[in-house]
DRENLUM-470994 format. One record per residue (C-alpha): residue in one letter; y, z, x; residue number from 1. Coordinates in pm, 1 decimal, padded with zeros to 6 digits. Each point is the difference from the previous one (the first is absolute). Layout:
  type         y         z         x  seq
     a         Y         Z         X  NUM
...
***
This chain:
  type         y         z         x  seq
     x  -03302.6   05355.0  -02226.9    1
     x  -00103.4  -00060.7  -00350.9    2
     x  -00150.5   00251.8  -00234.7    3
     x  -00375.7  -00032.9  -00160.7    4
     x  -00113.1  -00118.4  -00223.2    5
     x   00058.2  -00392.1   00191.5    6
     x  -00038.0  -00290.1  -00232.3    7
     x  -00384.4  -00074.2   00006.9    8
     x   00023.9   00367.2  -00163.7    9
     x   00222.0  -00032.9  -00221.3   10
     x  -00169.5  -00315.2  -00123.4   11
     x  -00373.6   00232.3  -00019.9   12
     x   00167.4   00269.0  -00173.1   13
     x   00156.2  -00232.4  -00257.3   14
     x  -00321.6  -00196.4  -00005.7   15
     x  -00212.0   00299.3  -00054.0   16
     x   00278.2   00121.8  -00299.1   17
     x  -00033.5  -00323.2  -00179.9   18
     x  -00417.4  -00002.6   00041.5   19
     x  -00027.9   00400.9  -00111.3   20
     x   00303.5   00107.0  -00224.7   21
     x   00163.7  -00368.8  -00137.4   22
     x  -00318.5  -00260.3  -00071.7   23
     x  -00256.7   00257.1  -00191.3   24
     x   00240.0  -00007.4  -00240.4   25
     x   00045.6  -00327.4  -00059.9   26
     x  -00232.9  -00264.0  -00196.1   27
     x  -00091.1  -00364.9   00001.8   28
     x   00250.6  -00219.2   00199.9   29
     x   00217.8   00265.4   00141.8   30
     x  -00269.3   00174.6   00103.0   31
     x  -00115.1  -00293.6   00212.5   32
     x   00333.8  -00097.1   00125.6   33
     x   00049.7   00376.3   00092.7   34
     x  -00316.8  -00052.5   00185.8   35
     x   00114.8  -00319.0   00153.4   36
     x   00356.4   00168.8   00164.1   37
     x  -00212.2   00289.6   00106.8   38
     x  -00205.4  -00242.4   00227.7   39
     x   00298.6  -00204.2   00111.8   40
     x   00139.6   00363.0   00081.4   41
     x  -00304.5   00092.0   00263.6   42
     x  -00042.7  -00353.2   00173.6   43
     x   00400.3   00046.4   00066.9   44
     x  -00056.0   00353.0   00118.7   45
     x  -00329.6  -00144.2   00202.7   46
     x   00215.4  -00307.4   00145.9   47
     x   00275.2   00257.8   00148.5   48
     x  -00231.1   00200.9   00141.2   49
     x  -00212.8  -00288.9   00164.1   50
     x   00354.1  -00149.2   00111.6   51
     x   00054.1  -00336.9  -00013.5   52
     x  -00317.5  -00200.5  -00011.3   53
     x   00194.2  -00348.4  -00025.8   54
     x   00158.8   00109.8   00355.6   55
     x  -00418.8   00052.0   00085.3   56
     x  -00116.4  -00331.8  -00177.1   57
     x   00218.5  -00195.8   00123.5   58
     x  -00019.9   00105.6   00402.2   59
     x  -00374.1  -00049.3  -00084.8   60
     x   00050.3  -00357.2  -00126.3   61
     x   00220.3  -00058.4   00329.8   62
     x  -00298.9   00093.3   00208.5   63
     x  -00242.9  -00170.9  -00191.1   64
     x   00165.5  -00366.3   00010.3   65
     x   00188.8   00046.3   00334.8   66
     x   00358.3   00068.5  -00062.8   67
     x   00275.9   00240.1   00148.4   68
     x   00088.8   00299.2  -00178.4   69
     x   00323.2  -00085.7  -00277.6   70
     x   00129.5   00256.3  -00224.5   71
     x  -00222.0   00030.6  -00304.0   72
     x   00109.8  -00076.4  -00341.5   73
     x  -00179.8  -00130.3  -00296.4   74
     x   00137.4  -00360.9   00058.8   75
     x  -00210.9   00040.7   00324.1   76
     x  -00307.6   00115.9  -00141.4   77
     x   00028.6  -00275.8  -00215.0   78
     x   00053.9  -00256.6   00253.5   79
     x  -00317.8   00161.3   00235.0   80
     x  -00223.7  -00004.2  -00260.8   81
     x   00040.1  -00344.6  -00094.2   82
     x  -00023.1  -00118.2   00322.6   83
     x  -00331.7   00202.9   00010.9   84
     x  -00135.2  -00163.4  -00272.9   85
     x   00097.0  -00320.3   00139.6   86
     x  -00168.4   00047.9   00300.9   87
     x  -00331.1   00091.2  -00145.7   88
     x   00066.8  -00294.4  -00237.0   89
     x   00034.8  -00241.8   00284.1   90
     x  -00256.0   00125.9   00302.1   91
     x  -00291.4   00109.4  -00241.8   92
     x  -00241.3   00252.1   00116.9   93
     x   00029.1   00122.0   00327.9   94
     x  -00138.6   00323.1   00128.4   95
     x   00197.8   00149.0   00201.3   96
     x   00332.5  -00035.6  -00241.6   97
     x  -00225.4   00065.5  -00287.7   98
     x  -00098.0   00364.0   00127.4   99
     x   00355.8   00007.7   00117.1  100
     x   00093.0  -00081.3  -00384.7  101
     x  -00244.6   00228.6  -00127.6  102
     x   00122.1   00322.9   00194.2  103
     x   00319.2  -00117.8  -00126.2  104
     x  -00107.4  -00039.4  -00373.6  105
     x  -00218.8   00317.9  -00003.0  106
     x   00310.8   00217.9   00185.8  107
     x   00258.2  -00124.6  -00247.3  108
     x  -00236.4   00035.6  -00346.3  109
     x  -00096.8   00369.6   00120.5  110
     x   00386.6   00085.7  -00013.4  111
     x   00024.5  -00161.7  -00302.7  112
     x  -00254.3   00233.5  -00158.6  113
     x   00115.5   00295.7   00207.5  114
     x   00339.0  -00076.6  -00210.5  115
     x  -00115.9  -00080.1  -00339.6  116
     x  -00360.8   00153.5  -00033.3  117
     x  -00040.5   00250.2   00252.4  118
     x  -00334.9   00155.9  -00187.5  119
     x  -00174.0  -00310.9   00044.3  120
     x  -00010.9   00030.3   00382.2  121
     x  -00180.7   00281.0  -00031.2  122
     x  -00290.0  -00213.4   00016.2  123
     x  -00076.3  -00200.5   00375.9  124
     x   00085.7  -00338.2   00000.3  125
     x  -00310.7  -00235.4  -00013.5  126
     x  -00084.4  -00147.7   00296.3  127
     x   00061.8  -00366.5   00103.5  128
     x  -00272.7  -00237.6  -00072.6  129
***
């Protein structure tokens, strides 16, 4: 059994240190790079809490052009998103793959946002025109 605080804690706590005691103090470019580590440091501690999301993207890419579930890995994102791109490259516009690709685009981009700009969800997405 481990103890608390688990590592999406540890990474707020050190976060929240560097943002309250560490950057006030600092000026100009350290300030800013202080600023910069402190955001890396909550889209980490967002990422382990969300689990994996390649794991997510890439079993949604599998669904969305037809292929068996593989072991994810960021060789195989790769590889599924260039064969989506390729796709839409080759057959055009077609509805039913484009609201397929759309659901896909919209999901993935959300947990994006949800990983590096939570606040700006606050707002509801616009709808589709």
């Amino acid at each position: 059994m481990r103890d608390a605080p688990r590592s999406d804690e540890l990474l707020d706590i050190a976060r929240q240190a560097l943002q309250q005691q560490i950057t006030p103090q600092l000026d100009g470019g350290s300030r800013h790079a202080a600023m910069m580590v402190a955001n890396a440091l909550g889209i980490v501690a967002r990422q382990l809490r969300a689990g994996s999301p390649q794991a997510s993207e890439c079993a949604a890419l599998e669904d969305l052009l037809g292929h068996a579930p593989s072991p994810p890995s960021p060789t195989r994102l790769e590889q599924l998103n260039r064969e989506l791109t390729t796709r839409l490259r080759q057959h055009g516009a077609n509805a039913a793959l484009d609201e397929n690709v759309y659901r896909y685009l919209l999901a993935t981009t959300r947990s994006l946002v949800e990983e590096s700009n939570p606040k700006y969800l606050q707002e509801p997405a616009p709808p589709r025109t």
